[in-house]
C-alpha positions in Angstrom: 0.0 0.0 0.0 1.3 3.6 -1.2 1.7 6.3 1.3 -1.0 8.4 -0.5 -2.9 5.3 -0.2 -3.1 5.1 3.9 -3.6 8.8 4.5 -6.9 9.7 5.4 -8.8 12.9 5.0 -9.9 14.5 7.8 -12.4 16.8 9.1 -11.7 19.3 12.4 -14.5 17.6 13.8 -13.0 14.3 13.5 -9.0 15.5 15.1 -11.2 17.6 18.0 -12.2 14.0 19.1 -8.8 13.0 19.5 -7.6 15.1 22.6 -6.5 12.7 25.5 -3.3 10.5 26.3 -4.3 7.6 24.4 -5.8 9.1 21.4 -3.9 12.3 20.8 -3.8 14.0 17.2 -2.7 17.4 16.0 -2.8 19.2 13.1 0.3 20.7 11.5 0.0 22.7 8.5 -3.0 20.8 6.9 -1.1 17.8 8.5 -2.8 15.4 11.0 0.0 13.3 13.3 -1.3 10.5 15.5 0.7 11.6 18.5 -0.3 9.4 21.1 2.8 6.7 21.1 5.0 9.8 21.2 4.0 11.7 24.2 5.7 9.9 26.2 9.2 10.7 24.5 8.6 14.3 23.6 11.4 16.5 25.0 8.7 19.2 25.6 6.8 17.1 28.3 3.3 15.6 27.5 1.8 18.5 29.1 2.7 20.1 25.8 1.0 17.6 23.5 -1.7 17.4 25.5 -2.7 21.1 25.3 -2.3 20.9 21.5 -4.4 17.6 21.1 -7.2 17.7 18.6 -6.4 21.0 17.8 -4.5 23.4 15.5 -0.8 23.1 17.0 0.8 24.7 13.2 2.1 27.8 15.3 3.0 26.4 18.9 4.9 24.0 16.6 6.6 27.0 14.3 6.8 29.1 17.3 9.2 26.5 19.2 11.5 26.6 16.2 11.7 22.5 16.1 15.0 21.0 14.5 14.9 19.4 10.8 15.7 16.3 12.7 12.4 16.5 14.9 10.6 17.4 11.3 11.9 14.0 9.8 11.3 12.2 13.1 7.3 13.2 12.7 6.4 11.9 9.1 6.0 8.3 10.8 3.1 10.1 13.0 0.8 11.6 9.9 -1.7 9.3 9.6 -4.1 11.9 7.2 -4.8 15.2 5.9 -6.9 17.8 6.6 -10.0 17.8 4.2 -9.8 20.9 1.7 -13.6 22.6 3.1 -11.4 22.5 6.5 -8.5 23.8 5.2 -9.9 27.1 4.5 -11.4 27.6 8.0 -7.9 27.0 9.3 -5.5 30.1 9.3 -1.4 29.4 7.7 0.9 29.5 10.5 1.7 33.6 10.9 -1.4 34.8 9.6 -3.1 37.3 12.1 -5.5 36.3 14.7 -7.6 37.7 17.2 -5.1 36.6 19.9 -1.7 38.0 18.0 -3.9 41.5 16.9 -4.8 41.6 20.9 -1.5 40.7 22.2 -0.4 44.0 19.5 -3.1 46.1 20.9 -1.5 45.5 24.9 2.0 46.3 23.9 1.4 49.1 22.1 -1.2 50.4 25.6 1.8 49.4 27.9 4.2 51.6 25.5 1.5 54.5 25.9 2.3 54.6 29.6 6.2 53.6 29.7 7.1 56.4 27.2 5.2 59.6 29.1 6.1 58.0 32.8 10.0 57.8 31.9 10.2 61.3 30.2 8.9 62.5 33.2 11.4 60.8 35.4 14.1 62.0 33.4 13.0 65.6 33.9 12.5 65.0 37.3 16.0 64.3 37.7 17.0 66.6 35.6 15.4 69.6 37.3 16.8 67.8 41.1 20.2 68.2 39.3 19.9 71.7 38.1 18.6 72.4 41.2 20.9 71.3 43.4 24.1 72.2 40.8 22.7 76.1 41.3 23.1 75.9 45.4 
C-alpha cells in the first residue's frame, strides 16, 4: 500500500475527538499526526501535546522553532490530511488572529504609559540636578 494510499482525510471535527493520552492527534500545517505513542518521549513534556491535542498546533509548533531532525522524526506520525472545506477555516501558520492583533493592541497600551512616565522621570532628575548644581 502507497503512502497516498493510507492517508486519510480528515475533518476538524473528527482531530477535536482525539484530545487525550491515548488518542492524541494534532494538526500541522493541513497535516494530521497520531501523536499518542510519542507523548511519552517528547522532549517538551506531555503536558505540551496534551494542550495541543485535537487542535490546530501549526504555530506552537513553528513558534518553538523544532530542528529538521524532529521534522523528519514526525512523518512516521501523519496518519491523514486535513479535508480541503477544512483547510480554508484554518488560518497558515503567521497569519493574524484575534489573539496576536490583541497581544499588539496591549503592547502598544503598555508603551502608551512607559514612554510619558519615563520622560517625566528623566526631567525630574534633571530639574533635582539643576537644582541642586545652582546651590
Amino acid at each position: 500500500m502507497s503512502e497516498s494510499e493510507s492517508m486519510k482525510t480528515l475533518t476538524l471535527e473528527e482531530i477535536a475527538k482525539h484530545n487525550e493520552k491515548n488518542s492524541l492527534w494534532v494538526l500541522i500545517h493541513h497535516n494530521v499526526y497520531d501523536v499518542s505513542k510519542f507523548i511519552e518521549e517528547h522532549p517538551g513534556g506531555e503536558e505540551i501535546l496534551l494542550e495541543q491535542g485535537g487542535k490546530n498546533a501549526t504555530d506552537a509548533f513553528e513558534d518553538v522553532g523544532h530542528s529538521s531532525d524532529a521534522r523528519d522524526l514526525m512523518k512516521q506520525y501523519k496518519i491523514g490530511e486535513l479535508c480541503e472545506e477544512d483547510q480554508k477555516k484554518v488560518p497558515q501558520f503567521g497569519e493574524k488572529t484575534q489573539w496576536a492583533q490583541s497581544s499588539s493592541s496591549e503592547r502598544s497600551s503598555w508603551l502608551s504609559w512607559v514612554v510619558p512616565v519615563s520622560v517625566a522621570v528623566l526631567v525630574s532628575l534633571l530639574y533635582r540636578w539643576y537644582n541642586f548644581s545652582q546651590h
